[in-house]
Residue, then its C-alpha position, 0 to 999 in steps of 0.5 A: x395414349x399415343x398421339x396418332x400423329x406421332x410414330x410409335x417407332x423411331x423411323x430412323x433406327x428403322x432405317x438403321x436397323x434394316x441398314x444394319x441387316x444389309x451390311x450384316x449380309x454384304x459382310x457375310x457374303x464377301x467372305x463367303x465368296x473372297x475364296x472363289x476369287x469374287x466378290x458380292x457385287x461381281x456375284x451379283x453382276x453375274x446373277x444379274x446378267x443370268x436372270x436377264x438376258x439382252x438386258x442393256x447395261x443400263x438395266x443391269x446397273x439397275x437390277x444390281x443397285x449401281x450407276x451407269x458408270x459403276x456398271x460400266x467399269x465393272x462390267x470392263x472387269x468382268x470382261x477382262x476376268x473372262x466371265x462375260x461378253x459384250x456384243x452388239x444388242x438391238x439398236x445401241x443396246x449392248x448385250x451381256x452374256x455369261x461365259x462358261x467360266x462366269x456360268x460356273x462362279x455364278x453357280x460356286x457362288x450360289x452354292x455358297x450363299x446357299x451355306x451363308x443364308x440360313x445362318x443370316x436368318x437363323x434368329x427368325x422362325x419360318x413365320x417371321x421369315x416369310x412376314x419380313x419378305x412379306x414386309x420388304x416386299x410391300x416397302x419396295x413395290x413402287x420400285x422402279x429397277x428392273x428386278x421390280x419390273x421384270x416379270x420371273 
């Protein structure tokens, strides 16, 4: 009988494991969007600044899982690329707003993480899909970012 002190998984290879998952789909996707001219984290950026308009661009290092200061250079490189603006924001907010041009990398990039996921998520049927969002859902609930917080 099992000790109820003593995980009956080894938590680390839990985590291992779900570190794994993640890289296994940073990988698919960087390949999927490298002949777009993009990466999975400008796409990302992209998706952010679409999914919250007038976000601060502290906000948007939060929903796209970076620092301050990484967001900051990236959203330097997305400028320079012509995918985004800048522009004064409430107070010392600056404000994030997709160009034409970013609108339409951020839909070529849609389209093909929409060719990339389903060969990621082939090995798990439509019952242990939605547990493993169910699952993920519940260990991230306490998460403070503004993708938890940001009602869609």
């Amino acid at each position: 009988m099992n000790d109820e002190s003593e995980p009956s998984v080894d938590l680390s290879q839990v985590g291992q494991l779900v570190k794994k998952a993640q890289y296994r789909n940073h990988r698919a996707m960087d390949a999927a969007l490298r002949p777009l001219g993009t990466s999975l984290v400008q796409w990302d950026a992209l998706r952010a600044i679409s999914r919250f308009p007038g976000a601060s661009g502290h906000d948007l290092a939060l929903a796209t899982f970076q620092s301050d200061q990484s967001w900051g250079t990236l959203a330097t490189r997305l400028v320079s690329r012509g995918l985004i603006e800048r522009s004064a924001g409430v107070g010392r907010r600056v404000a994030h707003e997709l160009t034409d041009e970013g609108r339409a990398l951020l839909a070529d990039g849609t389209a093909a993480s929409q060719n990339v996921l389903p060969e990621l998520f082939a090995a798990l049927d439509e019952d242990e899909r939605t547990m493993l969002a169910t699952v993920l859902r519940k260990l991230t609930a306490d998460d403070q970012t503004l993708e938890a917080t940001t009602p869609n």
